[in-house]
KELUMGU-682996 format. One record per residue: z, y, x of N, C-alpha, C in turn. Coordinates in steps of 0.05 Angstrom, whole numbers. Layout:
<pts>
      nc3      nc2      nc1     cac3     cac2     cac1      cc3      cc2      cc1
        Z        Y        X        Z        Y        X        Z        Y        X
...
</pts>
This chain:
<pts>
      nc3      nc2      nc1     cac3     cac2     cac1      cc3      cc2      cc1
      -99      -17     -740      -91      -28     -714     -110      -17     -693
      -98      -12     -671     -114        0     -646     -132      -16     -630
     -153      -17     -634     -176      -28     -618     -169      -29     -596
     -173      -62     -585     -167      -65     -560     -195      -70     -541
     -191      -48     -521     -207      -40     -511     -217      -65     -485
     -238      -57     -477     -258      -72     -466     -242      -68     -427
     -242      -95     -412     -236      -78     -384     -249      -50     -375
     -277      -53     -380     -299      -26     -367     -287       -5     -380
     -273       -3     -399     -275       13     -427     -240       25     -410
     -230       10     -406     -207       11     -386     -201       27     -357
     -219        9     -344     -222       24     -319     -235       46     -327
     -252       59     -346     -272       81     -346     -240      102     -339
     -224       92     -361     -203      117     -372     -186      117     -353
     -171       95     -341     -159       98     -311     -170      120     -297
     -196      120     -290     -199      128     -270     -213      150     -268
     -210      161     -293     -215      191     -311     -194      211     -301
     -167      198     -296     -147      216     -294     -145      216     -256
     -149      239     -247     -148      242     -218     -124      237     -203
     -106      219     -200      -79      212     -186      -84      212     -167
      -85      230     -150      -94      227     -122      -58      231     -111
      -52      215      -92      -25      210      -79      -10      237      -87
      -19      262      -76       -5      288      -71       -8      301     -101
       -9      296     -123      -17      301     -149        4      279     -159
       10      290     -191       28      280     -216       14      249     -230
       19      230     -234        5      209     -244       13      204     -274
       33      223     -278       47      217     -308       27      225     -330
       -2      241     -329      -24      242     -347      -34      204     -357
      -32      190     -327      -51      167     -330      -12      155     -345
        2      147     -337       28      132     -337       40      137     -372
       27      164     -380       36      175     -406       11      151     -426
      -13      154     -422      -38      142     -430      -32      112     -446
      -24      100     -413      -15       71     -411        3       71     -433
       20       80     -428       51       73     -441       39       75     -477
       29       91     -486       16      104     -510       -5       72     -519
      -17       69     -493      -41       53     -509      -24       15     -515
       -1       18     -495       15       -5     -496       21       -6     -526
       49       13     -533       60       19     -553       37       16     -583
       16       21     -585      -10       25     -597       -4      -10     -605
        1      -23     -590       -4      -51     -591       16      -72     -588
       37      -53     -592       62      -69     -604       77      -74     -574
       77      -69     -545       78      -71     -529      108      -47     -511
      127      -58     -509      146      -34     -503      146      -37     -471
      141       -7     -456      133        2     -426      166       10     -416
      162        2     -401      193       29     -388      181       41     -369
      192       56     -349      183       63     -325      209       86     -312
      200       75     -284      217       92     -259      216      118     -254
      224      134     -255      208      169     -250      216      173     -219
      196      178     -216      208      192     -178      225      214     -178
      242      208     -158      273      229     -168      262      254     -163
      239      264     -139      239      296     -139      207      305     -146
      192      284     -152      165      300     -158      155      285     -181
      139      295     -201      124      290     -222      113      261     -227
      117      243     -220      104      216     -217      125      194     -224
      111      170     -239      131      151     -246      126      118     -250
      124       95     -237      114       81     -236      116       75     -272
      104       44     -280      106       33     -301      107        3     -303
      135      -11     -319      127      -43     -326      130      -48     -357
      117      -68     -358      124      -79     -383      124     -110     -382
      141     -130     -401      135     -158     -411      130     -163     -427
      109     -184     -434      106     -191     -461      106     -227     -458
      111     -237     -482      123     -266     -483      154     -271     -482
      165     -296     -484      190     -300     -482      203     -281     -464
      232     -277     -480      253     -265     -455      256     -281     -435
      250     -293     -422      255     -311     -403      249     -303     -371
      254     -312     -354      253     -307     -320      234     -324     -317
      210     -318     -302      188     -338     -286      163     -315     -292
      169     -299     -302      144     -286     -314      125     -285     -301
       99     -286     -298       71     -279     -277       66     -243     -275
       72     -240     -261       79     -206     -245       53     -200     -235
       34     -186     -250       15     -174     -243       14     -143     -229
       15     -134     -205       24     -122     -197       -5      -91     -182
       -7      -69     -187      -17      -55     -176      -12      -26     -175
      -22      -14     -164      -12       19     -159      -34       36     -169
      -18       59     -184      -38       76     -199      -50       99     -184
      -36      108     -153      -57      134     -142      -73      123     -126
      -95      139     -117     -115      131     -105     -115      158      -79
     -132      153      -64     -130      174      -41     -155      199      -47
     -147      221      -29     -167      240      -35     -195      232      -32
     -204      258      -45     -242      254      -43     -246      277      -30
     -238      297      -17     -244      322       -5     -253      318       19
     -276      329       15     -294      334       44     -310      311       39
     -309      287       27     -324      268       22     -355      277        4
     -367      262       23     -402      263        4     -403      249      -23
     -398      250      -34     -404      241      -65     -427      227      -76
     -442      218      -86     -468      225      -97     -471      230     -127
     -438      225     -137     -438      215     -163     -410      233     -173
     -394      239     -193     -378      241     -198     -348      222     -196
     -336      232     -174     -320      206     -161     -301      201     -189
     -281      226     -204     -270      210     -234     -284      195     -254
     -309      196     -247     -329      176     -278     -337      157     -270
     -341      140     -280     -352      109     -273     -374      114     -281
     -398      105     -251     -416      104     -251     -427       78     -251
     -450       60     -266     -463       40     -265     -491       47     -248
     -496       35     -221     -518       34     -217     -526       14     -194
     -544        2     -197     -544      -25     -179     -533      -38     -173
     -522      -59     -201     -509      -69     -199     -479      -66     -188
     -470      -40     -193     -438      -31     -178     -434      -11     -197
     -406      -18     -202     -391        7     -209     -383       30     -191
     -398       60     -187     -382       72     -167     -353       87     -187
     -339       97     -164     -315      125     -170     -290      118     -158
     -277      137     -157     -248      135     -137     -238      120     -156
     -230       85     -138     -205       73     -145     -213       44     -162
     -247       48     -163     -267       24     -173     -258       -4     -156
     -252        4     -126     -240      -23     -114     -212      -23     -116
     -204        5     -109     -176       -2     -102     -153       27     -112
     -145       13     -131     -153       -8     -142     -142       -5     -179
     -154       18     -182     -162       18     -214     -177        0     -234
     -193      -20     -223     -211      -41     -227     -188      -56     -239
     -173      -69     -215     -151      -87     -221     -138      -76     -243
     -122      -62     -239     -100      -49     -249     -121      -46     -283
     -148      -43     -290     -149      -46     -320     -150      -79     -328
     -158      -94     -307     -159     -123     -315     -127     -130     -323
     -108     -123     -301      -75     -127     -306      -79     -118     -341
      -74      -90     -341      -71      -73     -368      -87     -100     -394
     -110     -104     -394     -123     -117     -407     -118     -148     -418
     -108     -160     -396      -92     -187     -391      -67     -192     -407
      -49     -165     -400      -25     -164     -415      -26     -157     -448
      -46     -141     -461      -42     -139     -483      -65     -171     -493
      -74     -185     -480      -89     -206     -494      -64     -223     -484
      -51     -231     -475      -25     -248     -470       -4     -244     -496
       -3     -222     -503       19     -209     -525        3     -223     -549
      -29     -217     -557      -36     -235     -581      -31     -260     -575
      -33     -277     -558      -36     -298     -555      -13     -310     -565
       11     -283     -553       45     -311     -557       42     -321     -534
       36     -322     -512       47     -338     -490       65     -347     -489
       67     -371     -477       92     -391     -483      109     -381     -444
       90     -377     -431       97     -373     -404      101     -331     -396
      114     -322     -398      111     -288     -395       90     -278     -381
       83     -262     -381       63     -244     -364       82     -216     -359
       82     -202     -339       92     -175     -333       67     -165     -326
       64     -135     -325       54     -112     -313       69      -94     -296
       65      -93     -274       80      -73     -246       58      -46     -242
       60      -26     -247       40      -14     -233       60       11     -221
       53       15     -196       70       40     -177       54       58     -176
       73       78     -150       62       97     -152       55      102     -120
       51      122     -103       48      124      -80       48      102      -59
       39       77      -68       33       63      -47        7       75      -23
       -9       90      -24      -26      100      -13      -18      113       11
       11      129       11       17      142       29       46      129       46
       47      100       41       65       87       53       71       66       35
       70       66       21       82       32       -3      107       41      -14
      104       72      -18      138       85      -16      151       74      -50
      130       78      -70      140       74      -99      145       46     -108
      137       20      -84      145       -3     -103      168       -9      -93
      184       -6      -79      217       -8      -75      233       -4      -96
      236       22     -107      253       27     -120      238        9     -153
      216       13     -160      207        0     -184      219      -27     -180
      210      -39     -167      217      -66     -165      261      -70     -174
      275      -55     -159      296      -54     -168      303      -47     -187
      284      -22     -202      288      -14     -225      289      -26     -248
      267      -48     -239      259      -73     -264      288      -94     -262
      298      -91     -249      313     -118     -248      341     -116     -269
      349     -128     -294      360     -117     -310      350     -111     -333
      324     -104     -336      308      -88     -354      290     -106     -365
      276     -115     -350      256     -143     -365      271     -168     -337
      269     -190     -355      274     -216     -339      262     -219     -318
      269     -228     -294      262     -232     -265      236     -245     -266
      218     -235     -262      199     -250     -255      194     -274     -229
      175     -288     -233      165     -308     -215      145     -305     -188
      123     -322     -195       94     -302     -185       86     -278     -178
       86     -264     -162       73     -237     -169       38     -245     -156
       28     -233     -166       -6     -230     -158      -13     -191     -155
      -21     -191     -133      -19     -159     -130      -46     -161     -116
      -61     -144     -134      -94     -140     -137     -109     -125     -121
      -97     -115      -97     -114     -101      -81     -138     -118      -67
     -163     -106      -67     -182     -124      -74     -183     -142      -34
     -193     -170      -50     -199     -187      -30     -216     -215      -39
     -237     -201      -53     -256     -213      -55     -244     -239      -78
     -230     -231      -90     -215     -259     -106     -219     -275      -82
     -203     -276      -56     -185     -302      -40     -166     -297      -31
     -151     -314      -47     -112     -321      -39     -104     -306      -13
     -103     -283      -14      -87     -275       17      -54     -277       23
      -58     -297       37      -22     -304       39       -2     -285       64
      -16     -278       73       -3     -282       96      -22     -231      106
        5     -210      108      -10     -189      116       10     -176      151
       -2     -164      155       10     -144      171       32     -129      161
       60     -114      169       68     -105      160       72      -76      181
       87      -60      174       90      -37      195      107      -16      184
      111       -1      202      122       23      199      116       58      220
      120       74      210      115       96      212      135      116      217
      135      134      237      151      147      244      147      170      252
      149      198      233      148      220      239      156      233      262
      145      240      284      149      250      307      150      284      314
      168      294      320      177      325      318      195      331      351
      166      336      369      187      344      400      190      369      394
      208      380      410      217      414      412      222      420      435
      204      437      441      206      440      480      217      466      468
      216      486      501      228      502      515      200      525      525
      196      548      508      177      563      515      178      574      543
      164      574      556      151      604      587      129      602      585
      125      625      602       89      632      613       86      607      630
       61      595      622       54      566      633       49      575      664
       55      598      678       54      597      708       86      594      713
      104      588      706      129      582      707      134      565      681
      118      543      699      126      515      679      145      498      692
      161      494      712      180      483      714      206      489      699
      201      520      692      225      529      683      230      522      642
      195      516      639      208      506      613      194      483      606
      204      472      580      194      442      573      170      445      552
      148      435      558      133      434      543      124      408      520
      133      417      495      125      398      474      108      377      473
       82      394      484       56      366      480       64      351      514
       68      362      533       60      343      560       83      315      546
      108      328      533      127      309      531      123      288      511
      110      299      495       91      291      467       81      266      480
       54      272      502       40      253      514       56      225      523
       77      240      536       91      210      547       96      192      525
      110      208      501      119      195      482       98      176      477
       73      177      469       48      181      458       39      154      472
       49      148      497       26      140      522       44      109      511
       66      110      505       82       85      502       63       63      475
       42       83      460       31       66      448       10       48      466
       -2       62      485      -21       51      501      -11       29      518
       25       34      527       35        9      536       38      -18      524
       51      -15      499       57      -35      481       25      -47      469
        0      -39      472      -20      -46      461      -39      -63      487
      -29      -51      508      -46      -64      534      -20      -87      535
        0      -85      539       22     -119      541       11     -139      515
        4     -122      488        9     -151      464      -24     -155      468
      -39     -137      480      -65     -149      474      -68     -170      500
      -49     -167      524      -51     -184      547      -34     -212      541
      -14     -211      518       -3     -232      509      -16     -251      498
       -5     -277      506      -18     -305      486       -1     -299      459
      -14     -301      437       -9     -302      417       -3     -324      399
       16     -319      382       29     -338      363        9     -352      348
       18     -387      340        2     -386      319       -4     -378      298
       12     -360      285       10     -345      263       -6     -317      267
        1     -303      284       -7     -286      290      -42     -284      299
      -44     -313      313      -72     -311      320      -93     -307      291
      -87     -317      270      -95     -321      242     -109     -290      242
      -95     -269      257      -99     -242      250     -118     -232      265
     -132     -209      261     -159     -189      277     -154     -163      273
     -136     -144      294     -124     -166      329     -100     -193      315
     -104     -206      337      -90     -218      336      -53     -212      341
      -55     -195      341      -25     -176      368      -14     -154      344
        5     -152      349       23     -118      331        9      -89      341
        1      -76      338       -6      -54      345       -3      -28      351
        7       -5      362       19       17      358       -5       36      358
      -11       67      345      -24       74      336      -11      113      340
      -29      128      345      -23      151      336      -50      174      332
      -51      183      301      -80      190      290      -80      220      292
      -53      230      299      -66      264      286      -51      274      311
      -37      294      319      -33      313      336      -26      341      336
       -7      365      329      -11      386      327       10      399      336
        6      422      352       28      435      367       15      455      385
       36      474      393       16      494      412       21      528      405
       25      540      421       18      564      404       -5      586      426
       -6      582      447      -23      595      465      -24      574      484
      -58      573      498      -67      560      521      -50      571      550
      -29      593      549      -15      599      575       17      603      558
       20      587      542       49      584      539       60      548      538
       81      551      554       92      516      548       88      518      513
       94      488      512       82      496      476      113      481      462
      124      508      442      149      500      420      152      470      418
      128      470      411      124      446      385      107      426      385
      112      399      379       91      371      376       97      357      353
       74      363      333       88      340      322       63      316      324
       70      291      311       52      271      308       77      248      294
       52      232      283       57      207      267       58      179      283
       69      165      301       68      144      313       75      117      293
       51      102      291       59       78      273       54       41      285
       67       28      269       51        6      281       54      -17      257
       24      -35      271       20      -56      254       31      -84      260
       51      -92      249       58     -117      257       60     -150      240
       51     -161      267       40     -187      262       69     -204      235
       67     -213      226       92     -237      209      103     -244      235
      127     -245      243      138     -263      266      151     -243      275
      142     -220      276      148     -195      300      175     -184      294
      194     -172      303      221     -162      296      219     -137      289
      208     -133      267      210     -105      256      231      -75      270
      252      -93      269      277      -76      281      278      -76      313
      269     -100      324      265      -96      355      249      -78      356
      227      -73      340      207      -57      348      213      -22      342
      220      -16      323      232        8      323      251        8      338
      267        2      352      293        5      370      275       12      398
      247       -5      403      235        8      418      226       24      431
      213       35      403      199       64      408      224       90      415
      249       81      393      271       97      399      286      106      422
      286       81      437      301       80      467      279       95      486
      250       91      474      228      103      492      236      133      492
      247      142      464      240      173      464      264      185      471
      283      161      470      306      173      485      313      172      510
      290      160      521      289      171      559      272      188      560
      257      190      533      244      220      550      256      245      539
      271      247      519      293      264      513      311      270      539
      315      250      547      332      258      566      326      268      587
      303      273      596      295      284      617      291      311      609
      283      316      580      275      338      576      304      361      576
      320      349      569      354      365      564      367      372      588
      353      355      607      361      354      640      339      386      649
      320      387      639      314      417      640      323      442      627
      330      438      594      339      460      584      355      444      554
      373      451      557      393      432      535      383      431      500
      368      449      494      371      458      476      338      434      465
      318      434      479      299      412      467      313      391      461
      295      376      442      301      356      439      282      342      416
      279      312      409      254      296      393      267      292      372
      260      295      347      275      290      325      252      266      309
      266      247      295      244      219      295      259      228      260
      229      219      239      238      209      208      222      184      196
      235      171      198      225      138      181      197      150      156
      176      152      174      149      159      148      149      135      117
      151      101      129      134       94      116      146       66      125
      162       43      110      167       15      126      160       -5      103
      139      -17      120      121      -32       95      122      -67      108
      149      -87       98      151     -113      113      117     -125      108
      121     -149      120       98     -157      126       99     -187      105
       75     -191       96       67     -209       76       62     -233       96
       96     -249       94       91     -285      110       80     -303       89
       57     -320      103       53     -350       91       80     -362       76
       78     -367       48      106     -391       40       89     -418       42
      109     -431       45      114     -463       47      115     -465       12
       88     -483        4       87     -488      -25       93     -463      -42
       73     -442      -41       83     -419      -49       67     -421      -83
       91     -406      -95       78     -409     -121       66     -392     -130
       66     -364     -122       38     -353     -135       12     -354     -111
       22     -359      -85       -6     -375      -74      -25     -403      -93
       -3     -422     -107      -14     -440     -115      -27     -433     -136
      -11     -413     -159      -29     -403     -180      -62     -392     -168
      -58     -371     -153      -83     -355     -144     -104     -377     -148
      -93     -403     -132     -119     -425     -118     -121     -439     -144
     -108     -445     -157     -118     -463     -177     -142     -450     -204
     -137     -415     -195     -154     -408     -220     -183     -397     -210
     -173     -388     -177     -198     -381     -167     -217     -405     -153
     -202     -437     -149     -211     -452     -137     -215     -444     -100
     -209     -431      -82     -204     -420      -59     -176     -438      -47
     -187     -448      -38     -173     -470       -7     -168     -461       27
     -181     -430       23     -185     -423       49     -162     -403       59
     -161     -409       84     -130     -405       96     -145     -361       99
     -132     -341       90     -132     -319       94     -108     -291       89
     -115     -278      118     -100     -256      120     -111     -240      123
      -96     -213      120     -109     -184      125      -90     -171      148
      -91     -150      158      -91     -130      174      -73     -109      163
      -80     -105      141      -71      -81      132      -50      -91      114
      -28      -70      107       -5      -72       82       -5      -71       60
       10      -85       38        4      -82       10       33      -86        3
       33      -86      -26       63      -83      -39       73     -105      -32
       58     -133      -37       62     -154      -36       82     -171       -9
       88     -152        5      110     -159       26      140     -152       11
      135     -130       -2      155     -120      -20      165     -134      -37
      152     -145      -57      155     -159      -68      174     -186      -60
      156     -202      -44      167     -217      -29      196     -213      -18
      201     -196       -1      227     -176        8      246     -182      -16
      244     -178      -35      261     -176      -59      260     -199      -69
      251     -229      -61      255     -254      -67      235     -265      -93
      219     -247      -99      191     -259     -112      171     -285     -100
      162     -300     -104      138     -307      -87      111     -287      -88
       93     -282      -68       74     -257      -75       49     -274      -55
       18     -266      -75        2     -265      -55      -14     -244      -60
      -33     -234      -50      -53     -206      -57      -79     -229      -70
      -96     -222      -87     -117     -233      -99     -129     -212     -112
     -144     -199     -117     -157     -188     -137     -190     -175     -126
     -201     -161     -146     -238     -162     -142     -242     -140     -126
     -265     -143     -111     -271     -119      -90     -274     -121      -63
     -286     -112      -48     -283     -110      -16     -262      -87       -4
     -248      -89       13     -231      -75       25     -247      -51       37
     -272      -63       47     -295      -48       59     -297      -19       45
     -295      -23       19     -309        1        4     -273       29        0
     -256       10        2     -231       24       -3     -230       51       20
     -226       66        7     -227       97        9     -252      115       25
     -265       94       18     -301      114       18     -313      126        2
     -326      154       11     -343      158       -4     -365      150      -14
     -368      163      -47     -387      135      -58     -364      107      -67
     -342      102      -67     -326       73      -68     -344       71      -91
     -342       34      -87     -354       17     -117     -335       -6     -115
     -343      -23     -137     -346      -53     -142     -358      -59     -153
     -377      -78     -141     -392      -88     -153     -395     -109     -177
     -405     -113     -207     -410     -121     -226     -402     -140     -224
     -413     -161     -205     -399     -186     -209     -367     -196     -200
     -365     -175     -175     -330     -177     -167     -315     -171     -190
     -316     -147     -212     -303     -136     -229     -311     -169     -253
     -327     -177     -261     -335     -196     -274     -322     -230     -265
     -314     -229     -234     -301     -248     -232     -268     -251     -232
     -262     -218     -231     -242     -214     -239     -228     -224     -268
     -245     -213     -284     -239     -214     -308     -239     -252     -313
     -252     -262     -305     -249     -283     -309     -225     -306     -303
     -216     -288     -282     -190     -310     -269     -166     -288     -291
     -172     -263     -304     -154     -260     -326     -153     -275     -351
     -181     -283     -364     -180     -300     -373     -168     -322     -370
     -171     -340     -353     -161     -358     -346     -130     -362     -346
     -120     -341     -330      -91     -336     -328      -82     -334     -352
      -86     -321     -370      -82     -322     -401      -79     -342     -415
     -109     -355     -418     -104     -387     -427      -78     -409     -414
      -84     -405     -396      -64     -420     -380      -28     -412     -383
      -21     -390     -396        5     -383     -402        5     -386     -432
      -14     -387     -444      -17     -395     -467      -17     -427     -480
</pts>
């Protein structure tokens, strides 16, 4: 029989295999599935229809619907250009912290999940346990959509989900959600001394661009919801990080592209809000066609990640609190699967070990006792389905 391995012994090997978003994860996904099967444990998994990568679930316990849905994502983000001090694929122990890419976020989890589920399977649980683990949530939350539908059919509907991206083990009920929108203007080249005569990409870019500065000076001048105040900002946000276009300092310029995204509060109209930015770019499209017909802004849906609402008597909120003992009302800022989930009629809260702080730094850790209190509310969870 296959020695069942230790969490550390777990995460070491997770996080051995480099899944960095833009890279194949089916080295680590092949591993899993192998060390499952090792232990009497049958995996399925989703393959991404055009590139090398494939999420993974499994159940163990009764065929039954209610299962506890442990949920996390297997790539982690690059390490390039980052200072190191250590070997970011090896788990390093030192002062009290585990360092290496994915120690918080969230390879840590994701071996406590792995670990959980095959001590659930000895046990016989009388209550199911599942394992969810995706894929490219890093670069938008793009792989737990389709997994999540994938599963449905395949193992019994689960209940609970608990999705481990770290937060210090406390119940986060309540996230930001958002979306992303690939931005591509196409002006009208001349010699920038006969710029009336053509349209230039970036000035038009800017306007587009400037609409975030509007929508952020109105919601930050807005009284805010009660729900929304819960959050830091308190307000939805619009955002744009990168920039590129141009081909000479004395030519109107082809081309702009950029990424325009935003963070929004629970409450906010997802769809009002994209209809926004849309109607924005289509007055300034139209001015631009009123110069030369042929520009024009072409917009692609990057990334739509709903937003994680508070439930009323929520049941894997209630689980979280009863094993971590945590009473305290908390949200995050940022997106996790766990809206997804939700979306698809799960109950979901985020819980698992780590500071958000350390997520995608160089140097990332967790520290000994976060990973150690982790393991303990797996324990726990175990007994308790048992």
């Amino acid at each position: 029989m296959t020695r069942r391995m230790t969490p550390l012994e777990l995460m070491t090997k997770l996080i051995s295999f480099p899944t960095v978003s833009r890279d194949t994860n089916l080295p680590l996904v092949d591993w899993v599935e192998g060390y499952l099967k090792d232990h009497g444990i049958s995996a399925h998994r989703y393959y991404h229809p055009e590139e090398p990568k494939a999420a993974l679930y499994a159940h163990v316990g009764p065929e039954v619907e209610g299962a506890v849905v442990l949920s996390g994502h297997t790539d982690v983000v690059p390490v390039d250009g980052q200072p190191w001090d250590t070997d970011p694929f090896v788990v390093t122990e030192k002062d009290g912290k585990y360092f290496g890419r994915g120690t918080c976020d969230m390879k840590g989890f994701d071996a406590l999940a792995l670990w959980a589920l095959v001590e659930a399977h000895y046990a016989r649980v009388k209550t199911p346990l599942q394992l969810a683990l995706s894929f490219d949530e890093e670069i938008g939350c793009l792989g737990a959509p389709p997994m999540i539908k994938a599963m449905q059919g395949v193992v019994p509907k689960g209940g609970p989900v608990i999705v481990g991206e770290p937060s210090m083990m406390k119940a986060v009920t309540g996230h930001k959600g958002g979306q992303g929108f690939d931005t591509h203007v196409v002006g009208f080249e001349v010699h920038s001394s006969l710029l009336p005569q053509g349209v230039s990409a970036i000035l038009e870019g800017a306007k587009i661009i400037d609409f975030a500065n509007q929508r952020n000076a109105e919601n930050m001048a807005a009284e805010p919801s009660t729900l929304a105040a819960m959050f830091d900002p308190p307000f939805t946000t619009w955002h744009v990080g990168q920039v590129h276009g141009g081909t000479a300092h004395n030519i109107t310029a082809k081309d702009c592209h950029f990424a325009m995204d935003f963070r929004a509060v629970p409450g906010d109209d997802l769809v009002a809000l994209k209809e926004g930015y849309l109607a924005h770019v289509a007055e300034i499209e139209k001015g631009m066609k009123a110069i030369h017909p042929e520009t024009r802004v072409e917009i692609e849906t990057r990334f739509d990640v709903p937003p994680l609402k508070p439930e009323e008597d929520g049941e894997a909120e209630g689980l979280a609190r009863a094993i971590t003992g945590d009473n305290g009302t908390h949200v995050v800022s940022y997106g996790t699967e766990a809206g997804q989930f939700q979306a698809a009629g799960y109950s979901a809260v985020v819980c698992g070990p780590g500071d958000i702080a350390q997520a995608h730094q160089p140097n990332e850790f967790i520290t000994i006792a976060q990973f150690e209190a982790g393991h303990a509310f797996m324990r726990d969870l175990v007994a308790r389905l048992a």
